[in-house]
C-alpha positions as protocol buffer text, in pm:
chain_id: "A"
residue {
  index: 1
  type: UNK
  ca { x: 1163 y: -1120 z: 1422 }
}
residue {
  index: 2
  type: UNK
  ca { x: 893 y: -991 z: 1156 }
}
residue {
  index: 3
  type: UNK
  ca { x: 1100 y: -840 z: 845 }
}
residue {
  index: 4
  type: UNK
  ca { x: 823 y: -579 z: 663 }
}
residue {
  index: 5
  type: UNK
  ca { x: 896 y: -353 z: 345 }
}
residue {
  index: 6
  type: UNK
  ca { x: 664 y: -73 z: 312 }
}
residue {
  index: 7
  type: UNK
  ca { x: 644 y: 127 z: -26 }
}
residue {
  index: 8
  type: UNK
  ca { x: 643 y: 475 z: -43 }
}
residue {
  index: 9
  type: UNK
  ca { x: 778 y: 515 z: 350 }
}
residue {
  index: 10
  type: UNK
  ca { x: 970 y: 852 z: 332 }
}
residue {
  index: 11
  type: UNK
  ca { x: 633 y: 1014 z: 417 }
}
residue {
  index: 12
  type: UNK
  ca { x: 270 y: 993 z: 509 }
}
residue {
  index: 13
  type: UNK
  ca { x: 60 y: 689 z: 577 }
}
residue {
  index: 14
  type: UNK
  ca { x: 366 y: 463 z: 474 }
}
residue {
  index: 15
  type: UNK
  ca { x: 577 y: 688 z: 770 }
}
residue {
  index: 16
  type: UNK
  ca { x: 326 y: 616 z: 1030 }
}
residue {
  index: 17
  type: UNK
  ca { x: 297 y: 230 z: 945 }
}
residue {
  index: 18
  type: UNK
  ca { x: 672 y: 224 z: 996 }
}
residue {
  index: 19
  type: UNK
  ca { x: 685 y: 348 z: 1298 }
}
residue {
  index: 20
  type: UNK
  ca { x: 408 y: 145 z: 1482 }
}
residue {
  index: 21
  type: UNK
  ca { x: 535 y: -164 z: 1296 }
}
residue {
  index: 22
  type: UNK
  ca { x: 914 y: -48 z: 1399 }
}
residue {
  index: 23
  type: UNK
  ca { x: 743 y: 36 z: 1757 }
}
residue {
  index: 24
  type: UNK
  ca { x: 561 y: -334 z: 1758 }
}
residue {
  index: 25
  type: UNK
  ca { x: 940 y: -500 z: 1679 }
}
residue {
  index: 26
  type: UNK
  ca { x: 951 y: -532 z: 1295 }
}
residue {
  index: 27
  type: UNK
  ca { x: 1272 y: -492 z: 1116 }
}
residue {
  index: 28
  type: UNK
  ca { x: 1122 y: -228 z: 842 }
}
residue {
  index: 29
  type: UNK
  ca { x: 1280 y: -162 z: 524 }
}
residue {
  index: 30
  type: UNK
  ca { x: 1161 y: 220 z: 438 }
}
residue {
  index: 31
  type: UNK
  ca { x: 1130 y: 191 z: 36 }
}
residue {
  index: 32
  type: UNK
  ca { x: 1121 y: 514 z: -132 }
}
residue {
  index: 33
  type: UNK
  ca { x: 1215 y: 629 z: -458 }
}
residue {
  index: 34
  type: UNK
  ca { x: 1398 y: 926 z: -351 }
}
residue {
  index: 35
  type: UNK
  ca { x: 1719 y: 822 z: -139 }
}
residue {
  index: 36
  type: UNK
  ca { x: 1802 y: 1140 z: 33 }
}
residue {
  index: 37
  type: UNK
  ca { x: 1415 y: 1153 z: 193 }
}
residue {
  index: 38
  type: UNK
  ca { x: 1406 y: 754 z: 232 }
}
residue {
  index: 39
  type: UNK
  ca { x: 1738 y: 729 z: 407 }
}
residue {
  index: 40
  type: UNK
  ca { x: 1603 y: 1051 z: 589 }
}
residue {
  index: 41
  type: UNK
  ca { x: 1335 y: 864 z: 719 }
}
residue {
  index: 42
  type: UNK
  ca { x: 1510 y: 528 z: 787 }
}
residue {
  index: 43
  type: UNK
  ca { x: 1741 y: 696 z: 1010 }
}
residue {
  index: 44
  type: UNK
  ca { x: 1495 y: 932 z: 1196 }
}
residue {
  index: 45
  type: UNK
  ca { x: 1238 y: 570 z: 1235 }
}
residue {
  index: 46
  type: UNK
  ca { x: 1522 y: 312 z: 1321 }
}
residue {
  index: 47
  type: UNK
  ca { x: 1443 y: 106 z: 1024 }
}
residue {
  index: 48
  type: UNK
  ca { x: 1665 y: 36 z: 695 }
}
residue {
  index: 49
  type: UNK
  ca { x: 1622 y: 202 z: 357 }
}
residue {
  index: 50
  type: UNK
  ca { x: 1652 y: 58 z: 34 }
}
residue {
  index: 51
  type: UNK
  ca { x: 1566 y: 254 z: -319 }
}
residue {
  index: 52
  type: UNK
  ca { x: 1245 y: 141 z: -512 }
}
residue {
  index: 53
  type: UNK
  ca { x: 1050 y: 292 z: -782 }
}
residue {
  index: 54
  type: UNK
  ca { x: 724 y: 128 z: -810 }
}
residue {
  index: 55
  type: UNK
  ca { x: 696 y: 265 z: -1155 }
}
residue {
  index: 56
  type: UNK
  ca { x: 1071 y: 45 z: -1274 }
}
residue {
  index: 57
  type: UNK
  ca { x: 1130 y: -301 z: -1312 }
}
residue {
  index: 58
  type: UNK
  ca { x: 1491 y: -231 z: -1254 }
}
residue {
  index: 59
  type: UNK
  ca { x: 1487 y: -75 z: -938 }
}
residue {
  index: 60
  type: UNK
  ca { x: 1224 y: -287 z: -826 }
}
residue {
  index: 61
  type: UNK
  ca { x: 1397 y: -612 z: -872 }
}
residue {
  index: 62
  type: UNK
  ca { x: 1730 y: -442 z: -777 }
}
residue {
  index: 63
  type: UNK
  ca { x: 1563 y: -407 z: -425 }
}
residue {
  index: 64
  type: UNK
  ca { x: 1422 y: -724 z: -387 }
}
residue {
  index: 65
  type: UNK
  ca { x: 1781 y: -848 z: -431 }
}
residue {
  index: 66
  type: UNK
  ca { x: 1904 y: -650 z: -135 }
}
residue {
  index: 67
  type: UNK
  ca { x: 1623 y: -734 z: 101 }
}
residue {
  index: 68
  type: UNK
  ca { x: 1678 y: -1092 z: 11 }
}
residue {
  index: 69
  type: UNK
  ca { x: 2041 y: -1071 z: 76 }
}
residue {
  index: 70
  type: UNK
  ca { x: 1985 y: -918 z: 426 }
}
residue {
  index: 71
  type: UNK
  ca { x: 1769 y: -1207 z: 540 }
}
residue {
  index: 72
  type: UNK
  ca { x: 1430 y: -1206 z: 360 }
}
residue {
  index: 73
  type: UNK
  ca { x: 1078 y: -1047 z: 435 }
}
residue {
  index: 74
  type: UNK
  ca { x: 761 y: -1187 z: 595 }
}
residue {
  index: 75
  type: UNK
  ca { x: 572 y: -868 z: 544 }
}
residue {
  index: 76
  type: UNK
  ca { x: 499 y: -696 z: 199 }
}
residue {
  index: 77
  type: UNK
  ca { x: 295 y: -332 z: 232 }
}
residue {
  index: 78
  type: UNK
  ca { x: 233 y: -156 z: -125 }
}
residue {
  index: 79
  type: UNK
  ca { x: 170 y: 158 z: 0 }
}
residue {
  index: 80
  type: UNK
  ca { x: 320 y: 378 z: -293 }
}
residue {
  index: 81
  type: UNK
  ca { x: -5 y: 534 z: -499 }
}
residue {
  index: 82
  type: UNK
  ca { x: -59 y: 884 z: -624 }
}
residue {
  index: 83
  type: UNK
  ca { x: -369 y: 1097 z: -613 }
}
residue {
  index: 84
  type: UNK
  ca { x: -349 y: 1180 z: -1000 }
}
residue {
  index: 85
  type: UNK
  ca { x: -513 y: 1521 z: -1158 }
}
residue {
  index: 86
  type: UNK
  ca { x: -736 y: 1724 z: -1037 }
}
residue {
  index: 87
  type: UNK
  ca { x: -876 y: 1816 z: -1317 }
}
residue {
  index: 88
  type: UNK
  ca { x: -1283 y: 1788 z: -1453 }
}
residue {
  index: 89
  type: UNK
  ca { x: -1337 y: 1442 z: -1565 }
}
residue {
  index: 90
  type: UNK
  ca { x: -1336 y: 1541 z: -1977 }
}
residue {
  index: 91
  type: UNK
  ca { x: -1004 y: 1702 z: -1910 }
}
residue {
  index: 92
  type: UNK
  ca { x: -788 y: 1378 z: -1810 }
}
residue {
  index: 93
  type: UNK
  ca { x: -570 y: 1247 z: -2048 }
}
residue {
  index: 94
  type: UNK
  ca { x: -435 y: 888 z: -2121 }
}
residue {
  index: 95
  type: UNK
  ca { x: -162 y: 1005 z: -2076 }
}
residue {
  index: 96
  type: UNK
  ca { x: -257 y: 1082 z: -1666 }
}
residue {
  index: 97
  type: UNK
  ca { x: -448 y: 711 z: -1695 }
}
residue {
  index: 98
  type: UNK
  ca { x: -72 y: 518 z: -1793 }
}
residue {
  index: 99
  type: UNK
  ca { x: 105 y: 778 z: -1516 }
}
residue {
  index: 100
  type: UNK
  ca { x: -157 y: 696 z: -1238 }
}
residue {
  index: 101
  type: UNK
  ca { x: -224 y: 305 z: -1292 }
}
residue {
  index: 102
  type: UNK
  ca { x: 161 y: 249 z: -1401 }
}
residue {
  index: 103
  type: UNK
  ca { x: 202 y: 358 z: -1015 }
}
residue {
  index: 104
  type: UNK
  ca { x: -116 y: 239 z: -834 }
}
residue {
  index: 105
  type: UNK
  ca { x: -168 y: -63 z: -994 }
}
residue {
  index: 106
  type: UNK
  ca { x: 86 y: -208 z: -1223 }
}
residue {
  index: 107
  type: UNK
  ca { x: 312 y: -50 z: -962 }
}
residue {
  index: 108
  type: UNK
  ca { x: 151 y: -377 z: -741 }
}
residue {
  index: 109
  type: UNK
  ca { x: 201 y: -616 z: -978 }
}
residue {
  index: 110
  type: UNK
  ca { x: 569 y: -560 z: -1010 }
}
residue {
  index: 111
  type: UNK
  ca { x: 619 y: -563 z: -648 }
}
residue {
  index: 112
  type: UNK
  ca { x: 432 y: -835 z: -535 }
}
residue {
  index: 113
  type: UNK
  ca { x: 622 y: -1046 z: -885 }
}
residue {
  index: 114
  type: UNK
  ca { x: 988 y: -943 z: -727 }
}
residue {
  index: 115
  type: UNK
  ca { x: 910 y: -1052 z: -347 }
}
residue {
  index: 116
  type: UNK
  ca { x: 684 y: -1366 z: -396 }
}
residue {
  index: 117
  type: UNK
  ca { x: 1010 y: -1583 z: -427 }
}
residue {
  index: 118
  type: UNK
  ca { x: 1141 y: -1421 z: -62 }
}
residue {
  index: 119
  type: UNK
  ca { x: 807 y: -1442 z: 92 }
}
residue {
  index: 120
  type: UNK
  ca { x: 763 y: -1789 z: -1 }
}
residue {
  index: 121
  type: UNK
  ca { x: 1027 y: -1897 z: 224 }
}
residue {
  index: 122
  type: UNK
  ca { x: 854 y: -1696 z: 567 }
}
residue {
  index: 123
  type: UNK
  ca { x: 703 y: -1906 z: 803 }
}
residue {
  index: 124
  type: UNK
  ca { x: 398 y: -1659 z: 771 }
}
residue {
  index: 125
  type: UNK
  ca { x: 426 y: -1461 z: 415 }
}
residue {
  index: 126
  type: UNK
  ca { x: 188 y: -1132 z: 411 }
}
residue {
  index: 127
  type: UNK
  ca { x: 89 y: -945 z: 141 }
}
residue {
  index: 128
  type: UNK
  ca { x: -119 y: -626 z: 232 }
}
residue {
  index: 129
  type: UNK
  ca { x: -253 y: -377 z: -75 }
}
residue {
  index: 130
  type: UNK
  ca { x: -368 y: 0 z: 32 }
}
residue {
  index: 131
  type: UNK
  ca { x: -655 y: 73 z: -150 }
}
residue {
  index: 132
  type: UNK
  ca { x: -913 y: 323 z: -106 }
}
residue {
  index: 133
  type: UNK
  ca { x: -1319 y: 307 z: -52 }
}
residue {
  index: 134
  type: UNK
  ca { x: -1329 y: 609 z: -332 }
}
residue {
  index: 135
  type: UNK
  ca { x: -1218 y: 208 z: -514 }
}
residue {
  index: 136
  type: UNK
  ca { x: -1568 y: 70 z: -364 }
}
residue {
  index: 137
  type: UNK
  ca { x: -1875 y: 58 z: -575 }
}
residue {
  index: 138
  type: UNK
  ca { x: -2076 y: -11 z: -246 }
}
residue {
  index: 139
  type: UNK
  ca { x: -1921 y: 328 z: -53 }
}
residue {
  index: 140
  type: UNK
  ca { x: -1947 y: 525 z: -357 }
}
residue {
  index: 141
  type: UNK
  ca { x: -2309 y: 487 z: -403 }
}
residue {
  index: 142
  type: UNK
  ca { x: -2403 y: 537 z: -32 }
}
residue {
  index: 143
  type: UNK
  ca { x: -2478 y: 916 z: 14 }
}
residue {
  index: 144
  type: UNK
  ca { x: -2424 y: 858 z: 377 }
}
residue {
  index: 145
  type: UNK
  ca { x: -2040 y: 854 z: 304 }
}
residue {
  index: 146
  type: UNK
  ca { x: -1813 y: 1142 z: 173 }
}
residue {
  index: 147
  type: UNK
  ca { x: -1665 y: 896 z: -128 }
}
residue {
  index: 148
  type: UNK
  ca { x: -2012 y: 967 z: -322 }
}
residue {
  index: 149
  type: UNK
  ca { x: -1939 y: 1312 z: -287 }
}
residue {
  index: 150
  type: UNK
  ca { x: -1581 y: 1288 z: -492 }
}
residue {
  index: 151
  type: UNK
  ca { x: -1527 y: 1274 z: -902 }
}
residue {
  index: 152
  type: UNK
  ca { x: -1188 y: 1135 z: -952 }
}
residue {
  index: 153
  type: UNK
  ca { x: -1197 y: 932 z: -1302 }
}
residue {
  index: 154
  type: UNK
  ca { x: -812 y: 808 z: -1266 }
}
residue {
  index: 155
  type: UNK
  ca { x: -789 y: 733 z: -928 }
}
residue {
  index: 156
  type: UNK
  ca { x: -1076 y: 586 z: -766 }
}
residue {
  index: 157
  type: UNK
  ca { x: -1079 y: 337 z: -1064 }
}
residue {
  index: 158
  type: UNK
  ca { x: -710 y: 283 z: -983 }
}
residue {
  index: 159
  type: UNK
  ca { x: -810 y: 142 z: -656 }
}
residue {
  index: 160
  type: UNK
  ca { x: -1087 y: -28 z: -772 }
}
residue {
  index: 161
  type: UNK
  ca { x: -831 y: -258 z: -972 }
}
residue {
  index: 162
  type: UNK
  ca { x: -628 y: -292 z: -657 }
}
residue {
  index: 163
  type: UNK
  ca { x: -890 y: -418 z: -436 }
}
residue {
  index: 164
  type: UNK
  ca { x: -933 y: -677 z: -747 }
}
residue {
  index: 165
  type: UNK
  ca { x: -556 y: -719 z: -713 }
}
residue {
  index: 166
  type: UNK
  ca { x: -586 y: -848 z: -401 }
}
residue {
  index: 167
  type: UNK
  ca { x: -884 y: -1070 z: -426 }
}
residue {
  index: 168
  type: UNK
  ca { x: -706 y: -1274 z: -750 }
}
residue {
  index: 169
  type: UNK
  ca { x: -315 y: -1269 z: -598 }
}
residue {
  index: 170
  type: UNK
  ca { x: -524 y: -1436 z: -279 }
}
residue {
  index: 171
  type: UNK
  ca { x: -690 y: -1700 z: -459 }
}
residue {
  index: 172
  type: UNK
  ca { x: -351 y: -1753 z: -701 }
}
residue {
  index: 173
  type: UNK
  ca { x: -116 y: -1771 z: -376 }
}
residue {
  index: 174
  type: UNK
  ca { x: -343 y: -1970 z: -124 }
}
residue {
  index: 175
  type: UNK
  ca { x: -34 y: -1990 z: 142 }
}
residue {
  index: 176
  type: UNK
  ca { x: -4 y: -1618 z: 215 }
}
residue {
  index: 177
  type: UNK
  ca { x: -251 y: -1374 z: 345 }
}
residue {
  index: 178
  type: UNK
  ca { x: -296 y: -1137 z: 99 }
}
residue {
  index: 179
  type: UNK
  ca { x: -565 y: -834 z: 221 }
}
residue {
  index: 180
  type: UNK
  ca { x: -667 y: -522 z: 131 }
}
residue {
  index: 181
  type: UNK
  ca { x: -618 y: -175 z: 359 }
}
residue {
  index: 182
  type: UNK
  ca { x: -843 y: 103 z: 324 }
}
residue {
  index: 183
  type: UNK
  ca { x: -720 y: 365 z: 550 }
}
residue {
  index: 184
  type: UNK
  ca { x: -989 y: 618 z: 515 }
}
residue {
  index: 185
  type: UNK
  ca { x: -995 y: 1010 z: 489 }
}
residue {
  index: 186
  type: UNK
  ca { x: -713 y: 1117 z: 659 }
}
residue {
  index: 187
  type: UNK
  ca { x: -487 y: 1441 z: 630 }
}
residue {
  index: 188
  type: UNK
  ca { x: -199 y: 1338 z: 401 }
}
residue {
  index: 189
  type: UNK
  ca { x: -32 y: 1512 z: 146 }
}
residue {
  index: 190
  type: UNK
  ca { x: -261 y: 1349 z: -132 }
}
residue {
  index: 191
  type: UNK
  ca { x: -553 y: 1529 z: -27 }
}
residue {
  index: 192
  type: UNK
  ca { x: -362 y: 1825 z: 77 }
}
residue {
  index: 193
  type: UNK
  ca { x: -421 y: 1781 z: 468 }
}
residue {
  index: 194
  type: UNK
  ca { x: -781 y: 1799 z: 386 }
}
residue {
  index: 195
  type: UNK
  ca { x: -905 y: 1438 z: 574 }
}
residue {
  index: 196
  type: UNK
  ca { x: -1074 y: 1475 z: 914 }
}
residue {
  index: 197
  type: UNK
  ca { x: -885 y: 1135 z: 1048 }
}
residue {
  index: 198
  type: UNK
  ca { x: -484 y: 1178 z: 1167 }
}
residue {
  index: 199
  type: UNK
  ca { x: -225 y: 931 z: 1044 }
}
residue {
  index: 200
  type: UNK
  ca { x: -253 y: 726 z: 1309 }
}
residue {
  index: 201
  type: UNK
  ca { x: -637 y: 622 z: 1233 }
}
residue {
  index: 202
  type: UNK
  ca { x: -550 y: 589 z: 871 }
}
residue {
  index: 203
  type: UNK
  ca { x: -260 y: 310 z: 952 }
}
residue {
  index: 204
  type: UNK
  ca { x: -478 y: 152 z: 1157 }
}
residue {
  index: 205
  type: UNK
  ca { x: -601 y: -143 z: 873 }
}
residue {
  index: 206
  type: UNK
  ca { x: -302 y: -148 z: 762 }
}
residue {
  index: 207
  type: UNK
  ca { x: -118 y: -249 z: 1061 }
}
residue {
  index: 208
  type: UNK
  ca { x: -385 y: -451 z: 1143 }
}
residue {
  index: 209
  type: UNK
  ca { x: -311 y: -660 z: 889 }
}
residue {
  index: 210
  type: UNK
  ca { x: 29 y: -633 z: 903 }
}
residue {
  index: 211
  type: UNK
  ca { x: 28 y: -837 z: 1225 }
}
residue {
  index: 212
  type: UNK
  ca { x: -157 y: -1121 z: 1225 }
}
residue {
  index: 213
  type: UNK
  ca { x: 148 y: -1338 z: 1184 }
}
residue {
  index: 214
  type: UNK
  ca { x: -6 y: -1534 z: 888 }
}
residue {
  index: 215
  type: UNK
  ca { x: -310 y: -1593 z: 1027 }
}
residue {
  index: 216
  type: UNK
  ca { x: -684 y: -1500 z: 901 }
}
residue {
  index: 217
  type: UNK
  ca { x: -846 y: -1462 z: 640 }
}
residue {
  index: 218
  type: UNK
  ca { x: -720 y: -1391 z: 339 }
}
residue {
  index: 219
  type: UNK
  ca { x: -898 y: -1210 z: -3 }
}
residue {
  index: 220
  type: UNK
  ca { x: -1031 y: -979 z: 202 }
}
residue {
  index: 221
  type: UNK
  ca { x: -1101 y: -557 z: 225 }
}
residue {
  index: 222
  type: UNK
  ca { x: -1105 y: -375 z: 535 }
}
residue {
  index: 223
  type: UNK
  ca { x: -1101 y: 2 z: 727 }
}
residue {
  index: 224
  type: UNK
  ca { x: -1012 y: 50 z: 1097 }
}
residue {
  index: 225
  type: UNK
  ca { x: -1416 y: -52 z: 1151 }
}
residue {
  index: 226
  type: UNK
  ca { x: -1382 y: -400 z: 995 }
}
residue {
  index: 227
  type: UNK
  ca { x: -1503 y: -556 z: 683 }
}
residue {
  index: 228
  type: UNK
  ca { x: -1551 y: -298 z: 339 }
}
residue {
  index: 229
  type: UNK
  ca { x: -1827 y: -431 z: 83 }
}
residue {
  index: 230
  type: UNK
  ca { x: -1679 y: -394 z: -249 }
}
């Protein structure tokens, strides 16, 4: 049995990767920093809910201590991002820069510090970062593709450093498969329902990569077509 935690479950693209991973046979911790909506969700999915703030070391590591006492986890999923302002460039602050990459990236880092030690002990440990292709410099500068059409300082840049994340946790933990999900435009609350692609389509990379049971490559950035250029 595959054990997966997924960050930021309660709602969204995190929901629907639950439930197809729950659906597939994964035992599926629903992490969410709010426990009324996360136990909410664990309850409607059929998967368990444990409390985790990205953003807090505490509650991080305080979670990672629960999974590991329940058994361990093959499957890691860091799923929890915001959109950020939507303000004009000039207008963002540093202020919005600390809130945005304390949650998108550094949010990453803490996660993927607290559940090395459990993954290293699967027989197939799995690491998978949602990013974005508003993060690629190669999608951004096609005018073929609606990220060249989008001015969002804070956080396109945010997943920019993800995708990076992923590349350098890959080459410093050679044993897991650590990849990179972008899910594409896809109505979620971040854009405000705007995206043409349902939730379904925007899990699809993510559980993709989600179940490969340890194999493939690893380093990697893809969308529900295959292979992203960075």
């Amino acid at each position: 049995m595959t054990t997966t935690l997924i960050t930021g479950a309660n709602k969204g693209l995190g929901h629907e990767t639950a439930r197809r991973l729950i659906e597939a046979g994964h035992t599926v911790w629903i992490a969410a920093r709010d426990p009324e909506r996360g136990r909410q969700a664990a309850e409607g999915l059929g998967g368990r809910f444990v409390q985790l703030d990205v953003t807090d070391d505490a509650s991080v590591a305080a979670a990672a201590e629960i999974v590991a006492a329940a058994g361990g986890l093959d499957v890691l999923i860091n799923n929890a991002g915001i959109a950020g302002p939507r303000t004009p460039a000039t207008e963002q602050t540093g202020e919005q820069a600390l809130e945005v990459y304390n949650t998108n990236v550094i949010g990453i880092v803490r996660t993927i510090n607290a559940f090395v030690p459990l993954l290293r002990e699967s027989a197939a440990p799995t690491i998978v970062n949602v990013t974005s292709g508003l993060g690629s410099f190669a999608l951004v500068h096609d005018g073929s593709r609606i990220e060249s059409t989008i001015v969002s300082p804070l956080y396109t840049s945010s997943k920019s450093a993800v995708t990076m994340l992923t590349v350098q946790y890959a080459r410093a933990l050679p044993e897991m498969r650590i990849n990179a999900a972008d899910p594409g435009y896809t109505a979620t609350d971040l854009n405000g329902h705007s995206g043409p692609q349902t939730a379904t389509e925007g899990t699809d990379a993510v559980v993709e990569l989600a179940t490969r049971g340890g194999e493939g490559p690893t380093g990697t950035f893809i969308d529900r077509s295959g292979v992203v250029e960075f």
